[in-house]
C-alpha positions in Angstrom: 195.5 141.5 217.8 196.3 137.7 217.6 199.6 137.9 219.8 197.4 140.0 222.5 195.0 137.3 222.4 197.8 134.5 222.4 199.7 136.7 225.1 196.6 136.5 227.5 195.5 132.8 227.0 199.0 131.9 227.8 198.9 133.9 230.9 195.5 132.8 231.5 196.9 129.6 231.6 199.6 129.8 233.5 197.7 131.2 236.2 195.3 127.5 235.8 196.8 125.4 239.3 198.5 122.5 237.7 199.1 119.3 240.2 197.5 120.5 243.1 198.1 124.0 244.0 201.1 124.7 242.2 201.6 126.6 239.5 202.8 125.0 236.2 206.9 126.8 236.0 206.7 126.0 232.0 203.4 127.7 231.7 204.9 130.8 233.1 207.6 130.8 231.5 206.0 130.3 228.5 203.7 133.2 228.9 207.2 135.1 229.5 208.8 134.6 226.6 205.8 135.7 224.7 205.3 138.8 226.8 208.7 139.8 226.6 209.0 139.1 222.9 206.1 141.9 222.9 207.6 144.4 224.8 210.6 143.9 222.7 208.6 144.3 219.5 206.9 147.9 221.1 210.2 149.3 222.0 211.5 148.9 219.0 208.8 150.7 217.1 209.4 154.2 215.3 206.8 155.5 217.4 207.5 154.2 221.0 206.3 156.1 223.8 209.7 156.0 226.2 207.4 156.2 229.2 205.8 153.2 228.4 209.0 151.1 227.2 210.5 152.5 230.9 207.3 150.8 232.5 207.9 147.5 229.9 211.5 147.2 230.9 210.7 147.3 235.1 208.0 145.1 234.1 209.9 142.3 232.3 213.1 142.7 234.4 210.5 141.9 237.6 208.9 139.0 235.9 212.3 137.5 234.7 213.8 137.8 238.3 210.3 136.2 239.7 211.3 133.3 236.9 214.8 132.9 237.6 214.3 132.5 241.6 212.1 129.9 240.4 214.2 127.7 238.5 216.8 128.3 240.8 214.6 126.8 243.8 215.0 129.7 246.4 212.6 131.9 247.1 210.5 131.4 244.2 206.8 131.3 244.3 204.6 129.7 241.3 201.9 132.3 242.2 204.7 135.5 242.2 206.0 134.2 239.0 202.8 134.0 237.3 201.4 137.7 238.7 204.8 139.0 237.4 204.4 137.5 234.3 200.3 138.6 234.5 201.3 141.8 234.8 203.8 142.2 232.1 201.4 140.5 229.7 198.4 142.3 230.1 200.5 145.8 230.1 202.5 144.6 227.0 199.3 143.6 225.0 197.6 146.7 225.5 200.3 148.6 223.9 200.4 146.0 221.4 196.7 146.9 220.2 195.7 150.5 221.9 192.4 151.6 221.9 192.3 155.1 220.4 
């Protein structure tokens, strides 16, 4: 419950403009690395539904393309970055703590 919580501040705060209307990169990527440490953690469990790690693996291999044409200054956009990263976050913490 506490790394779904963490997970989602993060990303809450990367999404936060920082300098103007940019997007802070090392709050993204921060948020990344603790999303994708989380879909790691699920796929990895006994009990992983492969449907679900299929959907984590598109969804982390989006965000970490999103980050990488970031840092490398092409066609990276703060706002894609962060909705990649958004979006594996909030799908990784829900499997992290499922409602049943």
């Amino acid at each position: 419950m506490r790394a779904a919580l963490l997970c989602l501040l993060l990303t809450g705060c990367a999404l936060l403009p920082a300098g103007g209307d940019r997007r802070n990169p090392m709050a993204i990527y921060d948020a990344y690395l603790i999303a994708h440490g989380m879909a790691i953690s699920y796929d990895e469990r006994l009990d992983a539904d492969p449907a679900v790690s299929h959907e984590l693996a598109t969804l982390d291999a989006r965000a970490h393309r999103a980050l990488l044409d970031l840092a490398r200054g092409q066609t990276g956009d703060p706002d894609q970055s962060a909705r990649a990263v958004a979006a594996l976050s909030d799908f990784a913490s829900r499997q992290t703590n499922p409602t049943r």
